[in-house]
DSSP file (Angstrom, degrees, kcal/mol; ACC not computed):
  #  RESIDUE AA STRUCTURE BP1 BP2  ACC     N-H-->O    O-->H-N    N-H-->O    O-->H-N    TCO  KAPPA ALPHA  PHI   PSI    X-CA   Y-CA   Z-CA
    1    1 A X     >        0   0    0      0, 0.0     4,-0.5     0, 0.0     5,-0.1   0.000 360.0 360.0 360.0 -20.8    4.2    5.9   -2.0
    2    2 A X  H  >  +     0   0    0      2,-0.2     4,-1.3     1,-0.2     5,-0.2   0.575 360.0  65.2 -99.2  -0.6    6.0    6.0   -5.3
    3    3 A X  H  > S+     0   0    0      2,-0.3     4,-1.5     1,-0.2    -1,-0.2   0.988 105.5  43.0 -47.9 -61.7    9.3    6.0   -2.6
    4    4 A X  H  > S+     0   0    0      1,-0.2     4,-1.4     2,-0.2    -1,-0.2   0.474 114.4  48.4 -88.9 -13.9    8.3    2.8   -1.5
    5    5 A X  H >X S+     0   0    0     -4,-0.5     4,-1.8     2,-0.2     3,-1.3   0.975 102.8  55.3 -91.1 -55.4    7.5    1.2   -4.9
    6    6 A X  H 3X S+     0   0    0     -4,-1.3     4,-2.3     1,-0.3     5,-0.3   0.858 109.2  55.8 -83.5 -59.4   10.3    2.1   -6.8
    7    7 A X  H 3X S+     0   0    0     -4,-1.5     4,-2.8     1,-0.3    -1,-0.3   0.880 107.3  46.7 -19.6 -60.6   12.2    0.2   -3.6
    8    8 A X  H <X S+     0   0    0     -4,-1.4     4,-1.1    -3,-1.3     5,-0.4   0.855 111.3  53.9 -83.3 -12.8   10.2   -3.0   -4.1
    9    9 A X  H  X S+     0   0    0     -4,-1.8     4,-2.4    -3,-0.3     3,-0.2   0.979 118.2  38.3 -66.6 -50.7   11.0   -2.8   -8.4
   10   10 A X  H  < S+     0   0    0     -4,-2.3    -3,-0.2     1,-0.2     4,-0.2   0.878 116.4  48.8 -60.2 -46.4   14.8   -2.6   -7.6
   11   11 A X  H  < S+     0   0    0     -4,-2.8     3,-0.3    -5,-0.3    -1,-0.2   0.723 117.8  36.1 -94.5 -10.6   14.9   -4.7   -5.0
   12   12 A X  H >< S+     0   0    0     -4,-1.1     3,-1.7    -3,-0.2    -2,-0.2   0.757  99.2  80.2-102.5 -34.6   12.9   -7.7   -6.6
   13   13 A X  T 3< S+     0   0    0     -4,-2.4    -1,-0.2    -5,-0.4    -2,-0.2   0.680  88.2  52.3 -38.8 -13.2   14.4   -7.2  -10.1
   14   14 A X  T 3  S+     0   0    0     -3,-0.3     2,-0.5    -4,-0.2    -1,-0.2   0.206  89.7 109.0-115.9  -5.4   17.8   -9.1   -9.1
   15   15 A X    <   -     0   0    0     -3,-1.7     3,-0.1     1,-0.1    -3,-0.0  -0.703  44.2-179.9 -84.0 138.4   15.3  -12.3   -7.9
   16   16 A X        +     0   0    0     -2,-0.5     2,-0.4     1,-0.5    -1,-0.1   0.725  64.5  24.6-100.2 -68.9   15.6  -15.2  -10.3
   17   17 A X        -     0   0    0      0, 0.0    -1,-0.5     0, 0.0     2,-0.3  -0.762  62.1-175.3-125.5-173.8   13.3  -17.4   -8.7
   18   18 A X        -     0   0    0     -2,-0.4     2,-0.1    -3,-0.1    -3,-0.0  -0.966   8.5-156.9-167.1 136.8   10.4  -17.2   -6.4
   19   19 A X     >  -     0   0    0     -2,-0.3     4,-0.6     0, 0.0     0, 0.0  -0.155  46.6 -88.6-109.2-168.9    8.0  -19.6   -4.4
   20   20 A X  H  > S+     0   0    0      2,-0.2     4,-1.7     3,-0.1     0, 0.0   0.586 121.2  66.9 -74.7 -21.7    4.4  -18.9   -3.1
   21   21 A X  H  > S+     0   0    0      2,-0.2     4,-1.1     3,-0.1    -1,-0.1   0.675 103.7  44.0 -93.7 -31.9    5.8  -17.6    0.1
   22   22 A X  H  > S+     0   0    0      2,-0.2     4,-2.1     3,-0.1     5,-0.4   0.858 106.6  53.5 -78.9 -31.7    7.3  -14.6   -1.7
   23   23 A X  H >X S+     0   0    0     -4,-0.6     3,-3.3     1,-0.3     4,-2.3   0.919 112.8  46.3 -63.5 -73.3    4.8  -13.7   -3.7
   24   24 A X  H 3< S+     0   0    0     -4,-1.7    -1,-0.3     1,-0.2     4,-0.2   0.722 118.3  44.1 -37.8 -34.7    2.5  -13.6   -0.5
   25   25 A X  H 3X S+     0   0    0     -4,-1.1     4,-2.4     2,-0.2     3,-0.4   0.809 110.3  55.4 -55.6 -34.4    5.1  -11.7    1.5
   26   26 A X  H <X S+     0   0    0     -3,-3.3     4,-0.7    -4,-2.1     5,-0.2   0.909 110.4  40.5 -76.1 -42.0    5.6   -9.7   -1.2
   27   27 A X  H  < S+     0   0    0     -4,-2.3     4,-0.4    -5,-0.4    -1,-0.3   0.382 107.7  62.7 -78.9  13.2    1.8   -8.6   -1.5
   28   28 A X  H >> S+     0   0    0     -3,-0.4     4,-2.1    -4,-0.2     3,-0.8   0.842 106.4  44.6 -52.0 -83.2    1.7   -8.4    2.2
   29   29 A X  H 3< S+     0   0    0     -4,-2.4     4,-0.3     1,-0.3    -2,-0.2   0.342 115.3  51.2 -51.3   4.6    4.8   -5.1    1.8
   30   30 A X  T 3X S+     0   0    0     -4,-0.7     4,-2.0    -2,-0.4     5,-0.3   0.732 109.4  46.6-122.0 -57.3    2.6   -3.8   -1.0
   31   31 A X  H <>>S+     0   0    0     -3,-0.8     4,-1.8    -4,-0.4     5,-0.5   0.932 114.1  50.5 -56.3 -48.7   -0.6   -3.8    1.2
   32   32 A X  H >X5S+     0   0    0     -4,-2.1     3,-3.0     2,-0.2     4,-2.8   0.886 107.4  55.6 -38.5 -93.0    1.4   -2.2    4.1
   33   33 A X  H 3>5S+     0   0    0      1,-0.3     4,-1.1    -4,-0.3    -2,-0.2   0.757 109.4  37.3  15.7 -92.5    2.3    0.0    2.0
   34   34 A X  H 3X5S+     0   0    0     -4,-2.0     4,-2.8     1,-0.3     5,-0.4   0.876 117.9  55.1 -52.8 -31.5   -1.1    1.3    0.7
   35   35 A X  H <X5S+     0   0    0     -3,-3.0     4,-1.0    -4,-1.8     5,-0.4   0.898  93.1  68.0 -82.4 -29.3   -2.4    0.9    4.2
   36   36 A X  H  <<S+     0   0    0     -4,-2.8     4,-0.3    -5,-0.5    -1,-0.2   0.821 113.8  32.2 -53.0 -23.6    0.6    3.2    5.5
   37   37 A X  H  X S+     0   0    0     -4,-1.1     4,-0.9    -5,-0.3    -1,-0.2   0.830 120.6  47.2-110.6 -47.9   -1.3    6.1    3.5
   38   38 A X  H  < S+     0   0    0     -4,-2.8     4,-0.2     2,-0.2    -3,-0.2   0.986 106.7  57.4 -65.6 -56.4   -5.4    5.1    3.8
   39   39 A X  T >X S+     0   0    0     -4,-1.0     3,-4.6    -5,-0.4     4,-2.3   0.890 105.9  42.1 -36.0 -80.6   -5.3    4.4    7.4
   40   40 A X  H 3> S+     0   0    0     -5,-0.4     4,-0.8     1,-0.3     5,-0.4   0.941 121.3  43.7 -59.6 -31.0   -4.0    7.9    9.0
   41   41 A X  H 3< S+     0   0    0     -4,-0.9    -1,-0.3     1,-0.2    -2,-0.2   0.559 108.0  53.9 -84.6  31.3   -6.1    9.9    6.8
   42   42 A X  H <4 S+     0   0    0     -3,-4.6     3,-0.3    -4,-0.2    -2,-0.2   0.645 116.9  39.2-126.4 -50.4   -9.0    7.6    7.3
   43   43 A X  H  < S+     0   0    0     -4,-2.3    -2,-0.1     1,-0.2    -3,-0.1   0.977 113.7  60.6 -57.5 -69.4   -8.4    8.3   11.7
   44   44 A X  S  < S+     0   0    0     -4,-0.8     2,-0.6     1,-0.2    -1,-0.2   0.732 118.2  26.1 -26.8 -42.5   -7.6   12.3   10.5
   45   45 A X        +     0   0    0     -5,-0.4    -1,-0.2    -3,-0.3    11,-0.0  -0.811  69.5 159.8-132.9  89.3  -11.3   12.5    9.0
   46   46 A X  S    S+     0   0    0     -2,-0.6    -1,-0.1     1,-0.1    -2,-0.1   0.822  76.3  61.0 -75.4 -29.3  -13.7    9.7   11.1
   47   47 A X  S    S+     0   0    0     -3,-0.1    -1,-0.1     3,-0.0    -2,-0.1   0.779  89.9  88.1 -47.8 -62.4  -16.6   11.8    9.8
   48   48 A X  S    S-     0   0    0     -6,-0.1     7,-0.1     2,-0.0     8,-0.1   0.340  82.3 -15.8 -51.1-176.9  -16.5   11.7    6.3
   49   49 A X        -     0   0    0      6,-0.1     6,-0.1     1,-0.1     7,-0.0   0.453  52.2-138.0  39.0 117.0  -17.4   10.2    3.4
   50   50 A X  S    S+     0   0    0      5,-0.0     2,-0.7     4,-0.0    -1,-0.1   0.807  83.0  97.0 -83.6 -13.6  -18.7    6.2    4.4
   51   51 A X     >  -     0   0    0      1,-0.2     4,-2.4     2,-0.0     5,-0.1  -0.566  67.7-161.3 -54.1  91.5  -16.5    4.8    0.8
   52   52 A X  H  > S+     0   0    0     -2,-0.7     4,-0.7     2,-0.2     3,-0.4   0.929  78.9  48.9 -61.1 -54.2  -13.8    3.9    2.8
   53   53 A X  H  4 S+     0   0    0      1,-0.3    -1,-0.2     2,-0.2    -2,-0.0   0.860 120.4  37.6 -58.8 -45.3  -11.2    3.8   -0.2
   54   54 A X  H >> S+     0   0    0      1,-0.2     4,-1.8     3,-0.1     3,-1.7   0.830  93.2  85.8 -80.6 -19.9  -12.3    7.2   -1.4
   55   55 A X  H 3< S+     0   0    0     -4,-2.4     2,-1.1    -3,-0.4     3,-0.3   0.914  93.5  44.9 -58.4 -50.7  -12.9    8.9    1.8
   56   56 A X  T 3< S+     0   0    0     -4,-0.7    -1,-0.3     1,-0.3     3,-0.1  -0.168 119.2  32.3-111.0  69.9   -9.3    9.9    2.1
   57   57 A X  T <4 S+     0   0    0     -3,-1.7     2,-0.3    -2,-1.1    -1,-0.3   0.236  93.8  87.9-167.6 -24.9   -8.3   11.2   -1.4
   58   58 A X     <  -     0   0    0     -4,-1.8     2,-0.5    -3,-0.3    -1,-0.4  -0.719  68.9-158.6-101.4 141.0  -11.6   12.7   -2.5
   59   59 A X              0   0    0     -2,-0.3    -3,-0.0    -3,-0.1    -4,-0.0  -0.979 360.0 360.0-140.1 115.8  -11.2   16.5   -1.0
   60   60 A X              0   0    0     -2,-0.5    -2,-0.0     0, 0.0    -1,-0.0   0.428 360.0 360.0 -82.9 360.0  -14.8   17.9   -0.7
């Protein structure tokens, strides 16, 4: 994850200006992002935990 951040700091650091339409795009690739990692461990373990956010980072 920290891959993929360090990607969007570099690559939006050399933007000057900015509209409404990046910003949403941009917090769209930052929610991909985060979803790229909750999702498959969320399929992996259908069972656990019902705390969706914690279910796949909290190790029982």
């Amino acid at each position: 994850m920290g891959v993929y951040w360090l990607l969007h700091y570099h690559l939006f650091r050399f933007i000057k200006r900015y509209d409404s339409v990046l910003l949403v795009l941009d917090f769209v690739f930052l929610l991909l992002i985060i979803l790229m990692f909750i999702v498959p461990s969320r399929l992996a373990n259908p069972d656990r935990s019902q705390d969706f956010l914690a279910s796949g980072f909290v190790r029982e």
